[in-house]
Backbone as CSV, one residue per row, in Angstrom:
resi,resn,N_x,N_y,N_z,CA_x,CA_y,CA_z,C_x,C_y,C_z
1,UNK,106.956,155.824,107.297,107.209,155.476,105.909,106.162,154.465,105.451
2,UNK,105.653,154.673,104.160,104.592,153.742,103.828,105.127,152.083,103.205
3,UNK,104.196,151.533,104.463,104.755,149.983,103.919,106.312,149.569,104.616
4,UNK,106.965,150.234,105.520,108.216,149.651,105.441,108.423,148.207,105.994
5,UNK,108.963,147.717,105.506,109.153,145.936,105.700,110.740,145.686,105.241
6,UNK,110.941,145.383,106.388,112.638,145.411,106.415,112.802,143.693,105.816
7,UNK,111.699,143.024,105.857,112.631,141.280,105.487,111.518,141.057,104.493
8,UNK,110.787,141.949,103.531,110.175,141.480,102.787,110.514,142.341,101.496
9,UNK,109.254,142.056,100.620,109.757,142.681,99.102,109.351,144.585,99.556
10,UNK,109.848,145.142,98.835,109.777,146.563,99.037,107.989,146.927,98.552
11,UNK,107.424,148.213,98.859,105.864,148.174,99.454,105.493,148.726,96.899
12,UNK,105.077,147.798,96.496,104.768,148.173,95.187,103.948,149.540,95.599
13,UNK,104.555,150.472,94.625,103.033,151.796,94.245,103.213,152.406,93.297
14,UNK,102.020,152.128,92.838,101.564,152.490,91.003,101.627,154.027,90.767
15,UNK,102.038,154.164,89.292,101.603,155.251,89.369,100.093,155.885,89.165
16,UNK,100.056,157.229,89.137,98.199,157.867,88.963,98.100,157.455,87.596
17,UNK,96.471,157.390,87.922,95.877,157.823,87.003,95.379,158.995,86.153
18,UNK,95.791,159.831,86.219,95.313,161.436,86.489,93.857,161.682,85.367
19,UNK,94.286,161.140,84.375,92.879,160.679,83.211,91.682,160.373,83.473
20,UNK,91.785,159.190,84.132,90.783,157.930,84.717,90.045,158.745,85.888
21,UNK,91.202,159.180,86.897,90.704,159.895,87.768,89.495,161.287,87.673
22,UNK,90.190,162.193,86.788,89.704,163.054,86.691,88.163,162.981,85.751
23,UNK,88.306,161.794,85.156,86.764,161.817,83.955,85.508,161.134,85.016
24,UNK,86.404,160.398,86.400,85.456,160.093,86.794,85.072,160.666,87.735
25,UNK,85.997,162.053,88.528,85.556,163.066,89.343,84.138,164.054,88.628
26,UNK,84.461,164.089,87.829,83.477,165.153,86.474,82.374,164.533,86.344
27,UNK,82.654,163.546,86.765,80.900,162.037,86.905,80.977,162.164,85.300
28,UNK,82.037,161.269,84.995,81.911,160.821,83.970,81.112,159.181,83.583
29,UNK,80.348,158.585,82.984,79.544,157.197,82.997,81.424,156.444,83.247
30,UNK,81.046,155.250,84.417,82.110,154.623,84.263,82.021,153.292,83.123
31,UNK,81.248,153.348,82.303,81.355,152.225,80.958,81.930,153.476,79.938
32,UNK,81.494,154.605,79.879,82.518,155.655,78.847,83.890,155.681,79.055
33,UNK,84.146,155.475,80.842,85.822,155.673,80.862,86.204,154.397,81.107
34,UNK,85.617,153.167,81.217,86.643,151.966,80.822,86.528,152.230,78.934
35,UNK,85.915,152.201,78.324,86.211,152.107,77.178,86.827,153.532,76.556
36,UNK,87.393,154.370,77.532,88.320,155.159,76.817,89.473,154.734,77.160
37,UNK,89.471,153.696,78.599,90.473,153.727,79.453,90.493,151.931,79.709
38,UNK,90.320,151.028,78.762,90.171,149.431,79.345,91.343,149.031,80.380
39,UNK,92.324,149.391,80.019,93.378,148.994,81.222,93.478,149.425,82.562
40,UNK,92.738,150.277,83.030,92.907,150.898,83.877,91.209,149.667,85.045
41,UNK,92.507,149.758,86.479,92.015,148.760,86.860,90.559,149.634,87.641
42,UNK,90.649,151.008,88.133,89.973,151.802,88.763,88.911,152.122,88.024
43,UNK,88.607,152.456,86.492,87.998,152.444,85.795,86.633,151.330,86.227
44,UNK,86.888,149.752,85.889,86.338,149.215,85.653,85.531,148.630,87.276
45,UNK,86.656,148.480,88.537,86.142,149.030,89.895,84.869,149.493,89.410
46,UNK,84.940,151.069,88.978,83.677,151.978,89.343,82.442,151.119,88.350
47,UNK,82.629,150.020,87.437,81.658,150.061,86.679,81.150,148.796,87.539
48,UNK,82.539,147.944,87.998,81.814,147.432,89.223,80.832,147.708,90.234
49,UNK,80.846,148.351,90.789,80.504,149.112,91.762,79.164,149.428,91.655
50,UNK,78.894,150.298,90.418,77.801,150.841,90.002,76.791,149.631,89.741
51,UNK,77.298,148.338,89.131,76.606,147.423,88.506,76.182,146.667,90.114
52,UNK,77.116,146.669,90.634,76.367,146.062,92.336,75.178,146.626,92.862
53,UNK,75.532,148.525,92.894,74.327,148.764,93.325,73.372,148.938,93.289
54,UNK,73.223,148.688,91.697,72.100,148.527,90.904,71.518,146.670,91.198
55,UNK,71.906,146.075,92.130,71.635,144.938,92.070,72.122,144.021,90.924
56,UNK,72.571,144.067,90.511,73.598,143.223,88.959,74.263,142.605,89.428
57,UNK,74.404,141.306,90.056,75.887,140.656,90.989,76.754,140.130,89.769
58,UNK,76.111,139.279,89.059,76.821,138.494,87.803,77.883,139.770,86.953
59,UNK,76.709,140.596,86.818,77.866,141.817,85.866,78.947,142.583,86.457
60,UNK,78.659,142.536,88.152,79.274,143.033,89.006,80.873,142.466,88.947
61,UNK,80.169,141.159,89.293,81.358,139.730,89.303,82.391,140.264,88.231
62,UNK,81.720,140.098,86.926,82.652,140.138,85.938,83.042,141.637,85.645
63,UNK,82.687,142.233,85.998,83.669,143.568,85.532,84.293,143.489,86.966
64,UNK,84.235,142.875,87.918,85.530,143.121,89.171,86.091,142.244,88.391
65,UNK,86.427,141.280,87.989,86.844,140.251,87.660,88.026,140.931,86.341
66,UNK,87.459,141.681,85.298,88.646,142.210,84.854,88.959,143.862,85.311
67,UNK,88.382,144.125,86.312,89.126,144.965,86.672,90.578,144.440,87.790
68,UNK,90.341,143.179,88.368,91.344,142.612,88.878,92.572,141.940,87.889
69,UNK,92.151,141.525,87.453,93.360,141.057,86.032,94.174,142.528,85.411
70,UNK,93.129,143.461,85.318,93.765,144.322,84.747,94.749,145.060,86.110
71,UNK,94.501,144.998,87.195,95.406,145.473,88.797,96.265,144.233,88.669
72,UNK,96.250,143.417,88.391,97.859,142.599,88.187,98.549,143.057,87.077
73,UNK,97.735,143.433,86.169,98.999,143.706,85.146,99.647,144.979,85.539
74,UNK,98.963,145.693,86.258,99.823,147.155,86.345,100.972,146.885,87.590
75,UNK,100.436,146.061,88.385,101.335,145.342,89.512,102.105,144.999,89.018
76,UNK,102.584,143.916,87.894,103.762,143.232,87.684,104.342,144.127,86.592
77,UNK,103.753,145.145,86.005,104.450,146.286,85.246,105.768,147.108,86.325
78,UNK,104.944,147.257,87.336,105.482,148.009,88.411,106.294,147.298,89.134
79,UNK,106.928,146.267,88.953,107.675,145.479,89.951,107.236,144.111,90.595
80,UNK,105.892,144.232,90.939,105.673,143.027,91.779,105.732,142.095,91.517
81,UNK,105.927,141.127,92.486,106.412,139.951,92.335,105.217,138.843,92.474
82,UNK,103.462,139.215,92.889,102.829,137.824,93.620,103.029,137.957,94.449
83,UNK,103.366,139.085,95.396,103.035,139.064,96.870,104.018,140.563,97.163
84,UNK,103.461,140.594,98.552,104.104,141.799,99.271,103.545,143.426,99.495
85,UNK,103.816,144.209,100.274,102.891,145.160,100.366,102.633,146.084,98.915
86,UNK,100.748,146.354,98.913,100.559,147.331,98.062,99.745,148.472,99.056
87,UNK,100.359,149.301,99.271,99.767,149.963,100.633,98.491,151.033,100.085
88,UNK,97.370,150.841,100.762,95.834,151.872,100.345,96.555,153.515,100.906
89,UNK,97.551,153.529,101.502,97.694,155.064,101.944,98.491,155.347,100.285
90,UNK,99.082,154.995,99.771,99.288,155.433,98.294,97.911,155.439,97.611
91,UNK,97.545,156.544,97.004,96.522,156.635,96.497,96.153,156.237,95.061
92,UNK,97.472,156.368,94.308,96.878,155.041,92.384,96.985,153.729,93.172
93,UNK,97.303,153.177,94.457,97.071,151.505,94.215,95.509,150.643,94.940
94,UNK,94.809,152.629,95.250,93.411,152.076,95.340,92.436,151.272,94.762
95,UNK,92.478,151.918,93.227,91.662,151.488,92.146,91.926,149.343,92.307
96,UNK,93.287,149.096,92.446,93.481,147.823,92.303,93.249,146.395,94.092
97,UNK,93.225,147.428,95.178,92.768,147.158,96.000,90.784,147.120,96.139
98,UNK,90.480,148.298,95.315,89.207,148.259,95.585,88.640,146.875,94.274
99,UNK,88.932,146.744,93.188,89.259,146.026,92.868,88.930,144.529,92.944
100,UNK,90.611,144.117,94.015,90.215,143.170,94.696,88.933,143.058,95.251
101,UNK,88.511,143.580,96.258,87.380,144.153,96.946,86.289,143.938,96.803
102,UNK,86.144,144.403,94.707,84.708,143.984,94.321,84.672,142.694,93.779
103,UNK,86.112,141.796,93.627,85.801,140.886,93.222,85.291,139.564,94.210
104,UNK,85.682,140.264,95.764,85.779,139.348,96.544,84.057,139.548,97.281
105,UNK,83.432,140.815,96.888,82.146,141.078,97.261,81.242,140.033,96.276
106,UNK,82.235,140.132,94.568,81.004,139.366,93.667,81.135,137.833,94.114
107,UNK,81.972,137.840,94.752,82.315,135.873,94.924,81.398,135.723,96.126
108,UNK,81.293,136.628,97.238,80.615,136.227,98.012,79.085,136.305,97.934
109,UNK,78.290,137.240,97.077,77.149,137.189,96.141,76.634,136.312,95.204
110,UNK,77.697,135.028,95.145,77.240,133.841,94.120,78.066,132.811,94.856
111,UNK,78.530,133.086,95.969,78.970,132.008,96.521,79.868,131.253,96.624
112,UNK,81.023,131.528,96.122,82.679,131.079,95.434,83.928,131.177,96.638
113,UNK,82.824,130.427,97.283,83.877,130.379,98.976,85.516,129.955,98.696
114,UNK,85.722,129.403,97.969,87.419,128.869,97.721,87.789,130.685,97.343
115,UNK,86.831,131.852,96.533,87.833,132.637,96.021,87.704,133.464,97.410
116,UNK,86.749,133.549,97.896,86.234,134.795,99.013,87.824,134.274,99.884
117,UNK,88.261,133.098,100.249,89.205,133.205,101.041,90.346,133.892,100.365
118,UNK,90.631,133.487,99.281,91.869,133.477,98.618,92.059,135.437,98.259
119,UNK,90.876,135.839,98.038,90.862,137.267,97.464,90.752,137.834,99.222
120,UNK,90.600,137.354,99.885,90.784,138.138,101.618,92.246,137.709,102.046
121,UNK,92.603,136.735,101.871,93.716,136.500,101.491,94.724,137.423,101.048
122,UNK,94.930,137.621,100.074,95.330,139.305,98.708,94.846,140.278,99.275
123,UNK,94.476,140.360,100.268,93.733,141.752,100.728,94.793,142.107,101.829
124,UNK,94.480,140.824,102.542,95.579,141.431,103.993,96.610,141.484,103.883
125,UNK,97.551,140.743,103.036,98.306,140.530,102.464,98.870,141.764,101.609
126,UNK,98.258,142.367,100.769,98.843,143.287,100.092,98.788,144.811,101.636
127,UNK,97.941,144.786,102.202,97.439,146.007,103.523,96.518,145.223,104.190
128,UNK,97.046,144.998,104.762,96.058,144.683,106.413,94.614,145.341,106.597
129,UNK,95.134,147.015,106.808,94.104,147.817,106.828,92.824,148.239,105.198
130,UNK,93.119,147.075,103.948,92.320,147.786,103.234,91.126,147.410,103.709
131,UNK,90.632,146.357,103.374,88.883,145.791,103.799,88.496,147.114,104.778
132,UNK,89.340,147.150,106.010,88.266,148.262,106.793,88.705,149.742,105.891
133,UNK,89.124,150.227,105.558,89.633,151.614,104.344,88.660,151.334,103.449
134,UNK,88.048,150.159,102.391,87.791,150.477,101.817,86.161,150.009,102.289
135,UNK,85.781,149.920,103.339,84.313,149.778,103.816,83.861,150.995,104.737
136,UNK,84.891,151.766,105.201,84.632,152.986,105.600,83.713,153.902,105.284
């Protein structure tokens, strides 16, 4: 069973994206589908992402940065409480794990050692196994 934790909060999982998903399977530009799609935390991930590997850390930073704000809001839409499992084997609570991920890559690219702990922190914390899942 995914996430089971008998003395903790029950394992949060979002629902899909099926939208987000699919415009960006089609290789859709991910700055076209955050701005069709701003809330969506996976969206802005990919514009993360893209902006890293283009060497961009600052722009990187900040679009992980609200792509993470925007993965709490769908978190506490969904139940959560600020802690407890969000498991990577559910597949909508990727976008907000990867997410985390890029925000904790842009902190360590400019150096923001108080967040790099705190966002590895939120990492193991929400799945143990994401960091290695999502460096795979």
């Amino acid at each position: 069973m995914i996430g089971e934790n008998l003395l903790g909060p029950e394992p949060t999982l979002l629902a899909p994206e099926p939208e987000v998903s699919a415009a960006l399977a089609a290789g859709t530009d991910p700055e076209t589908v955050v701005r069709a799609y701003p809330e969506s935390p996976l969206a802005w991930v990919e514009l993360a992402d893209a902006a890293a590997a283009e060497g961009r850390e600052i722009e990187a930073y900040a679009f992980a940065r609200v792509g993470y704000h925007r993965g709490l809001d769908r978190l506490r839409k969904s139940g959560w409480r600020g802690a407890g499992p969000v498991p990577w084997a559910h597949e909508p609570n990727r976008g907000v794990l990867r997410a985390l991920y890029a925000l904790r890559r842009g902190a360590i690219a400019i150096g923001e050692a108080g967040e790099i702990e705190r966002l590895t922190d939120f990492l193991v914390g929400a799945d143990p196994e994401a960091i290695a899942a999502i460096e795979a």
